[in-house]
DRENPA-3360 file (N, C-alpha, C; in nm, 2 decimals, always signed):
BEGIN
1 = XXXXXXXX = +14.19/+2.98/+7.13/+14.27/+3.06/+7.04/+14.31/+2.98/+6.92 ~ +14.29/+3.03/+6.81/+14.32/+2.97/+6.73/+14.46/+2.95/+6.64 ~ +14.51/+2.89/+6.59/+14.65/+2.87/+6.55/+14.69/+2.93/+6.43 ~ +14.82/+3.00/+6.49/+14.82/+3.14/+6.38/+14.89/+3.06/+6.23 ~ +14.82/+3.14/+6.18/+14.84/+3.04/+6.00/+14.93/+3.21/+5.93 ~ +15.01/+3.12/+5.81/+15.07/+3.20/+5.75/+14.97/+3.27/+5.65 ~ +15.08/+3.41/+5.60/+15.00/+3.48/+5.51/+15.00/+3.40/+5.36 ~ +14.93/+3.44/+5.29/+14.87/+3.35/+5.18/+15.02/+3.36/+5.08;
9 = XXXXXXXX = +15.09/+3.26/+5.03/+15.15/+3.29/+4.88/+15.09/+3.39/+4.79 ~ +14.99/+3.46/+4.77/+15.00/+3.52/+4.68/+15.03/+3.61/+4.71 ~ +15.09/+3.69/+4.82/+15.18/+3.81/+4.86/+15.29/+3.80/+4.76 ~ +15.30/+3.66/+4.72/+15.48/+3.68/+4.67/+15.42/+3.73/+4.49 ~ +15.29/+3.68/+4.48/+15.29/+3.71/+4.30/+15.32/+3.86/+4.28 ~ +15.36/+3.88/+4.18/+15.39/+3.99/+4.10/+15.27/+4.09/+4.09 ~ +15.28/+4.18/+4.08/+15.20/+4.28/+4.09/+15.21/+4.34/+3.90 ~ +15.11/+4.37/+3.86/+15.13/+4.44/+3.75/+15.04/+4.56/+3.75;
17 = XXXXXXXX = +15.10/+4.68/+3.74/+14.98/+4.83/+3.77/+15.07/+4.96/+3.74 ~ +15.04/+5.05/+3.72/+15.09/+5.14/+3.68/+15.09/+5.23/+3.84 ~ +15.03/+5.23/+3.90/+14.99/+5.33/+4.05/+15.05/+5.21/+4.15 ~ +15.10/+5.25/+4.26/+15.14/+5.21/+4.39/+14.97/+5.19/+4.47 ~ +14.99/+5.05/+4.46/+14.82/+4.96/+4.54/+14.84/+4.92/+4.68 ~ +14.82/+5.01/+4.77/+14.84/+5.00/+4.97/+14.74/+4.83/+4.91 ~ +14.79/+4.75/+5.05/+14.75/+4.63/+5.06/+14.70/+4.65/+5.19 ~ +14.81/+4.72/+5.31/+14.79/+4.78/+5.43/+14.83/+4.89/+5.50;
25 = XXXXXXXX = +14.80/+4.95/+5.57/+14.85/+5.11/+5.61/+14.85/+5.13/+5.75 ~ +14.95/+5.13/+5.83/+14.99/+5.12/+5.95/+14.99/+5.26/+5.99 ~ +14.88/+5.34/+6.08/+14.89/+5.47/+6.11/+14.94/+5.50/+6.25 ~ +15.05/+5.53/+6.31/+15.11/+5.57/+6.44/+15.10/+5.72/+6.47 ~ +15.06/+5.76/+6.61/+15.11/+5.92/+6.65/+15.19/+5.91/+6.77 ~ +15.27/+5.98/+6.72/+15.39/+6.02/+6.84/+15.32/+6.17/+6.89 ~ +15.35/+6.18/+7.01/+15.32/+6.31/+7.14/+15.39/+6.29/+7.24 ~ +15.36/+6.38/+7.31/+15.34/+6.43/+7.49/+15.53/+6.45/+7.47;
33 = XXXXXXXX = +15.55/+6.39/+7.57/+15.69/+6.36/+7.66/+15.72/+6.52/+7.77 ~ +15.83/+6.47/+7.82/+15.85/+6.55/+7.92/+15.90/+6.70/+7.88 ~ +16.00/+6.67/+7.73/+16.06/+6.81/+7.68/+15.96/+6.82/+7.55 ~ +15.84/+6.80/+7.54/+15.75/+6.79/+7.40/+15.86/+6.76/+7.28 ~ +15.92/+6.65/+7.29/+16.00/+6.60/+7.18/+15.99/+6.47/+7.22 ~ +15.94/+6.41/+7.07/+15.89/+6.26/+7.05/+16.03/+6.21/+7.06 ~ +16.14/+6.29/+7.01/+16.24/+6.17/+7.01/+16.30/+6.12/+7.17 ~ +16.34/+6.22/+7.22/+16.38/+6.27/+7.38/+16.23/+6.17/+7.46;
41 = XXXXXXXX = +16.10/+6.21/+7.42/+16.02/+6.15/+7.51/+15.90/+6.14/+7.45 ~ +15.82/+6.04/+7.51/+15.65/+6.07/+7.46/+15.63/+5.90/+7.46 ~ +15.51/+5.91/+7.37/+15.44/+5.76/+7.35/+15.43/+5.82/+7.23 ~ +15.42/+5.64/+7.15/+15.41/+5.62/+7.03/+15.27/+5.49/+7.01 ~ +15.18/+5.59/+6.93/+15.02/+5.43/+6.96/+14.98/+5.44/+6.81 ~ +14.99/+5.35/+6.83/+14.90/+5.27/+6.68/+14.71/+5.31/+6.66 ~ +14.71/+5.36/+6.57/+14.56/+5.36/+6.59/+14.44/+5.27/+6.61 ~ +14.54/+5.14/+6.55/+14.42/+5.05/+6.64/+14.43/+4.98/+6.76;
49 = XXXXXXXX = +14.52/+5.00/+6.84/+14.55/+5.02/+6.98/+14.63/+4.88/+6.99 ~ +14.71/+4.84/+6.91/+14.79/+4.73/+6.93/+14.96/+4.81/+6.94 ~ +14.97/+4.89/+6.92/+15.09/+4.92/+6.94/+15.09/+5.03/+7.06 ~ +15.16/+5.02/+7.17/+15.16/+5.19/+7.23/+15.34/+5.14/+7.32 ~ +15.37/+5.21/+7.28/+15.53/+5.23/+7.38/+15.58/+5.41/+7.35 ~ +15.64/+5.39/+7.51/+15.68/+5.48/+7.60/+15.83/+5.52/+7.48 ~ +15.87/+5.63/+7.47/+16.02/+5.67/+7.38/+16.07/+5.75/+7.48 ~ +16.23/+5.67/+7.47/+16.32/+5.76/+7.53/+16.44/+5.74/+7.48;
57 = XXXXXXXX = +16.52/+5.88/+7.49/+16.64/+5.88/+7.44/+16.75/+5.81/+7.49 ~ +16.82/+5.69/+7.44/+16.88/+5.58/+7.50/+17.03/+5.67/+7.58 ~ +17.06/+5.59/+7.66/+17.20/+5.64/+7.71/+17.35/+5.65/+7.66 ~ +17.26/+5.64/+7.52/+17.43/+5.69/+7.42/+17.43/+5.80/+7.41 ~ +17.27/+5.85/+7.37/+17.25/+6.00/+7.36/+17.21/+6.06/+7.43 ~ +17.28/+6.03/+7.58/+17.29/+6.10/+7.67/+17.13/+6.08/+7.71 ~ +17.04/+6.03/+7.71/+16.88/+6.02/+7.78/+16.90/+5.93/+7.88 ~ +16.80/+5.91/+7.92/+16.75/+5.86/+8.04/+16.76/+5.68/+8.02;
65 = XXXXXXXX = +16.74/+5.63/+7.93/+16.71/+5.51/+7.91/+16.57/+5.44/+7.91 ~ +16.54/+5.34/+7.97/+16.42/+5.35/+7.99/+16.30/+5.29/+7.90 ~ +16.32/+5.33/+7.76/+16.23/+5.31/+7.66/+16.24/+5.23/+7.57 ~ +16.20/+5.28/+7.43/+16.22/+5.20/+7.36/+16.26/+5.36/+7.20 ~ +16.33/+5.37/+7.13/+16.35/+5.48/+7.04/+16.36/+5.44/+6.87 ~ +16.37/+5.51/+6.81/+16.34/+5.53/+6.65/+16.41/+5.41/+6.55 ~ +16.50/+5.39/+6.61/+16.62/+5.30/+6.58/+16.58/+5.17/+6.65 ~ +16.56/+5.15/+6.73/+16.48/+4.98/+6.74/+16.39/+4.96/+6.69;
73 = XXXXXXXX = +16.27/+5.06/+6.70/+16.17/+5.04/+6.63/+16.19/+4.99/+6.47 ~ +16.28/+5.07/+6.42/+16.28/+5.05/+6.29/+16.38/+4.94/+6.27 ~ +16.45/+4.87/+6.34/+16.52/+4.74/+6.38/+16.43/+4.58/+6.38 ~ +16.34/+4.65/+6.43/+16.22/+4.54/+6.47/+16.15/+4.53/+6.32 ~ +16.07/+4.62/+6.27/+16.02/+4.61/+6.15/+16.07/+4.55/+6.06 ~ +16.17/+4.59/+6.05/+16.33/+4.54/+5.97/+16.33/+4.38/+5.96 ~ +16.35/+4.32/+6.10/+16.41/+4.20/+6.13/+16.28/+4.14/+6.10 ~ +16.14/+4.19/+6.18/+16.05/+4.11/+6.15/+15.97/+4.11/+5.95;
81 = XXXXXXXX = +16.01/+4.17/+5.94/+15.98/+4.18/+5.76/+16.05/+4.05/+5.68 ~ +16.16/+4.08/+5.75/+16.28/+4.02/+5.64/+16.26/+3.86/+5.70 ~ +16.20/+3.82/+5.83/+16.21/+3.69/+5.83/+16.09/+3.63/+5.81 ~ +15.94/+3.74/+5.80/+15.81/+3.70/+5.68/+15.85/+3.68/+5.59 ~ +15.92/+3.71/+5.51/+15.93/+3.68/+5.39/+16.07/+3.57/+5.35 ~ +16.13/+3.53/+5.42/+16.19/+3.46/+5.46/+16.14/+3.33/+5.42 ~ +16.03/+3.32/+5.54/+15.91/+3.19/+5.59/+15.85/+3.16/+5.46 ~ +15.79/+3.29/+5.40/+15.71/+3.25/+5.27/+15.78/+3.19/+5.21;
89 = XXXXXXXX = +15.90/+3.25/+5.16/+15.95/+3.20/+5.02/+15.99/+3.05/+5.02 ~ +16.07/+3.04/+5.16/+16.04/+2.88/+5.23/+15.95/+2.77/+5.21 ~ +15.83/+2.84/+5.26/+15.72/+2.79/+5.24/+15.68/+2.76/+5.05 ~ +15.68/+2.83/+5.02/+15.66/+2.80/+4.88/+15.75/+2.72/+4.79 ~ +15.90/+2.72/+4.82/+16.02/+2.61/+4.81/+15.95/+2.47/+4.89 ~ +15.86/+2.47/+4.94/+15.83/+2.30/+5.03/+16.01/+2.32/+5.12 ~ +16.06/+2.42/+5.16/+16.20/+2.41/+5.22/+16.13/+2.41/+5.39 ~ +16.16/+2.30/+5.50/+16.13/+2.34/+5.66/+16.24/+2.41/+5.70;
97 = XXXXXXXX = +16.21/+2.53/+5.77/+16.25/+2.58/+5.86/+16.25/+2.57/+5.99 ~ +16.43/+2.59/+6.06/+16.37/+2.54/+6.23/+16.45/+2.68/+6.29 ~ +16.37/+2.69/+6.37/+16.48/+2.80/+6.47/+16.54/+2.94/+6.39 ~ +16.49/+3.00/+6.26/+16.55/+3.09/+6.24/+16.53/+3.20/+6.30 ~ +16.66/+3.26/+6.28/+16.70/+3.38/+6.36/+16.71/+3.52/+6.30 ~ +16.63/+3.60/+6.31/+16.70/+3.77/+6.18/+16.71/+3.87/+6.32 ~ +16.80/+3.89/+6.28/+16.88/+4.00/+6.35/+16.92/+4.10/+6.26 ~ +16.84/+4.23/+6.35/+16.86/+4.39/+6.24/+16.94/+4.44/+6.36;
105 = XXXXXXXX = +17.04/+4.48/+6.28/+17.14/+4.60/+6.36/+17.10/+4.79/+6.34 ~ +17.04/+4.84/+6.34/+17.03/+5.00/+6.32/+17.08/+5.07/+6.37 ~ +17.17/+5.16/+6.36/+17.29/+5.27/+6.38/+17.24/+5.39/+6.33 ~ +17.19/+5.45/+6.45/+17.24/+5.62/+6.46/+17.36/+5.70/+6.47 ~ +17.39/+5.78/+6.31/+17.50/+5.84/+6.33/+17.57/+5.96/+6.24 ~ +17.67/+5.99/+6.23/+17.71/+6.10/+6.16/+17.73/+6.09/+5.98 ~ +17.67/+6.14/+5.94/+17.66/+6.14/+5.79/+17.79/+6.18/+5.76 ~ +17.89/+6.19/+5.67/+17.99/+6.21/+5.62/+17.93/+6.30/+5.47;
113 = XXXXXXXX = +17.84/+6.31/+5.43/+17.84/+6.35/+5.34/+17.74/+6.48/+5.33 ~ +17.73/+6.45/+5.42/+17.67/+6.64/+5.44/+17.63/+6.73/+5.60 ~ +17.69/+6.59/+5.70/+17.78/+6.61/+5.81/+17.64/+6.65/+5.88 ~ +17.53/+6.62/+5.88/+17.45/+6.60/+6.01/+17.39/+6.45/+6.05 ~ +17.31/+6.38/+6.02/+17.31/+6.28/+6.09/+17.21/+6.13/+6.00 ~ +17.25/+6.03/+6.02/+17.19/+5.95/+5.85/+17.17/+5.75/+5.96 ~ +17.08/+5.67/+5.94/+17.07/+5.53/+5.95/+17.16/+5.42/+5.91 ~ +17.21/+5.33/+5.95/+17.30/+5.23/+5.88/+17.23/+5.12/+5.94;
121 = XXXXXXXX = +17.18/+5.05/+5.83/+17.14/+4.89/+5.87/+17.21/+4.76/+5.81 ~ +17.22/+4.68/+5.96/+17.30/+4.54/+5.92/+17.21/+4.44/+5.95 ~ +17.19/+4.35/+5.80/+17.07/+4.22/+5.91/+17.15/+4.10/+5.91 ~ +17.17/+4.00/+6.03/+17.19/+3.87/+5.99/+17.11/+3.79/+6.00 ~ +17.14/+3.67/+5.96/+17.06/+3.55/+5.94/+17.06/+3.42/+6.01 ~ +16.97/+3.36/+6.06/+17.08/+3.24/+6.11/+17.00/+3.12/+6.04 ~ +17.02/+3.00/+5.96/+16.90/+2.93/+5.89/+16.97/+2.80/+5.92 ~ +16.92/+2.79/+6.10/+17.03/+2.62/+6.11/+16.94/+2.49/+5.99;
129 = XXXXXXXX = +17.04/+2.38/+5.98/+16.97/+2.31/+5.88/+16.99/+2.32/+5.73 ~ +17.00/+2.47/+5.71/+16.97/+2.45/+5.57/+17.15/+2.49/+5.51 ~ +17.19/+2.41/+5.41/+17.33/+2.41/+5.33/+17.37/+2.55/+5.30 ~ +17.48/+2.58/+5.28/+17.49/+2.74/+5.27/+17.49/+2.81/+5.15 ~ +17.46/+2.72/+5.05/+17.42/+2.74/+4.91/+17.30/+2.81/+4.92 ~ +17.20/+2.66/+4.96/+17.03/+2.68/+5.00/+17.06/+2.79/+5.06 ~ +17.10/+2.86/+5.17/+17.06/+2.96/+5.30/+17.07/+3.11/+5.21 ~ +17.18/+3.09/+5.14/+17.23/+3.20/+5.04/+17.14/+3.24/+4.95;
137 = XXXXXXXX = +17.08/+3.15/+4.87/+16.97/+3.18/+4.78/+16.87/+3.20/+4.85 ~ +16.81/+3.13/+4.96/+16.70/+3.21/+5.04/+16.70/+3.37/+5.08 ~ +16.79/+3.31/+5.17/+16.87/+3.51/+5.16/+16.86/+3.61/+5.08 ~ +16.92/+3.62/+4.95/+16.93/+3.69/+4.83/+16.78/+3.71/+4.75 ~ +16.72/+3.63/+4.75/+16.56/+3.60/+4.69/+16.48/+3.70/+4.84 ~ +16.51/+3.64/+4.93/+16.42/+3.72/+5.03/+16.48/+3.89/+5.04 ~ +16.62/+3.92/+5.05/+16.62/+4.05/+5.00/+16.59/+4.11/+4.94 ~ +16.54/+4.09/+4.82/+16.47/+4.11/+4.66/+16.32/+4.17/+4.67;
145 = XXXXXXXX = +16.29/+4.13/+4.75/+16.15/+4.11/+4.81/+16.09/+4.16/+4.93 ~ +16.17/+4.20/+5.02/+16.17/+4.25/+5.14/+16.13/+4.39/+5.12 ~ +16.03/+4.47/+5.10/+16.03/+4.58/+5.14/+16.11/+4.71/+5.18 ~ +16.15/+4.67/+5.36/+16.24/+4.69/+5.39/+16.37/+4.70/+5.36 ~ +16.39/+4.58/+5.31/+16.54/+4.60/+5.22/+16.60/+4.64/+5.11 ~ +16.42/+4.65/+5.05/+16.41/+4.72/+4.93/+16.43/+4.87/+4.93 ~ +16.33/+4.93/+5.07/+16.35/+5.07/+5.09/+16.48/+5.14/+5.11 ~ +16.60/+5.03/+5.19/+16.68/+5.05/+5.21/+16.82/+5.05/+5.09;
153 = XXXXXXXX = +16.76/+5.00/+5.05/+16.86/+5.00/+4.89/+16.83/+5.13/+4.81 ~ +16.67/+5.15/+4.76/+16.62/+5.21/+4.71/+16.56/+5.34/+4.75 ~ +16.56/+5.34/+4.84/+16.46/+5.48/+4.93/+16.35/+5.46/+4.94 ~ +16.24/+5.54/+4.92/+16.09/+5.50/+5.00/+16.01/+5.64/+4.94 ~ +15.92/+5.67/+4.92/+15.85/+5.74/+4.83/+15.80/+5.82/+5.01 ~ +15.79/+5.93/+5.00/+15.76/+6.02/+5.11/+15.72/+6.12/+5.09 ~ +15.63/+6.14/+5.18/+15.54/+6.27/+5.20/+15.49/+6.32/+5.30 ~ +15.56/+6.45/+5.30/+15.53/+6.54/+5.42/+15.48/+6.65/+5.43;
161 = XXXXXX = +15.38/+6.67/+5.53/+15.29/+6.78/+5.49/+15.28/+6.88/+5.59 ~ +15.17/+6.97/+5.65/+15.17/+7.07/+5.77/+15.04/+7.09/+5.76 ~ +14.92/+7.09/+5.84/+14.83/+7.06/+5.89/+14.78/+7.27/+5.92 ~ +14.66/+7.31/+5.83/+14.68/+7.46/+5.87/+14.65/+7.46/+6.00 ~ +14.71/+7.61/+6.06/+14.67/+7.62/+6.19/+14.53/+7.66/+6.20 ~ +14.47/+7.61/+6.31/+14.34/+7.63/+6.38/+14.31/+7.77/+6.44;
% end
């Protein structure tokens, strides 16, 4: 096996284009479960067969437990995005990294503002070693940058469609 190498610096260059340019496209289908509701139950698989986990509704909301749900998953993506880009910018500062830690908090819960139901995400950091000036500017530069934290600031360009019936 060979020794996993980072993604190239030039992720971090600037893009100049008038159209939104996919670099990569991650395609998932949720199905089956026991009440045909992906959220309550089912599997979630990646189409190129690297992802597949079992969903269940955690025991806050009253399910079964058991699985894994919408809110971790998107906890995981979260944490693991924000500490890619983390590493890069790192890497490109000549800054070592030892032991960092990202922690995504995701919260399912009651919207106040139009009273059905909305996401709240908290990430922390942990960057032993580095001064808290340095950790701060890493931080703030890697927010900037992050995708995810970008979507989360900003929103996310979306599209949803309906498939005619057969």
């Amino acid at each position: 096996m060979s020794k996993l190498q980072p993604p190239p610096l030039t992720l971090l260059d600037k893009y100049r284009g008038d159209d939104f340019q996919a670099v990569y496209t991650a395609n998932v289908t949720v199905n089956g479960g026991e009440v045909q509701h992906g959220r309550a139950s089912g599997v979630a698989r990646s189409d190129d067969g690297a992802l597949q986990v079992e969903l269940r509704l955690p025991t806050e909301l009253d399910g079964p437990g058991g699985g894994t749900n919408p809110e971790q998953l998107f906890a995981a993506g979260y944490a693991a995005c924000f500490h890619g880009v983390l590493s890069l910018l790192a890497l490109k500062a000549g800054v070592m990294l030892r032991d960092v830690e990202v922690k995504a908090s995701v919260s399912f819960g009651r919207d106040p503002v139009d009273g059905l139901h909305a996401l709240t995400a908290h990430v922390h950091v942990h960057l032993p070693g580095l001064d808290k000036a340095a950790a701060q500017e890493l931080v703030r530069n890697a927010e900037r940058l992050c995708p995810y934290a970008k979507m989360t600031r900003q929103g996310i360009h979306s599209v949803v469609t309906v498939n005619d019936p057969i």
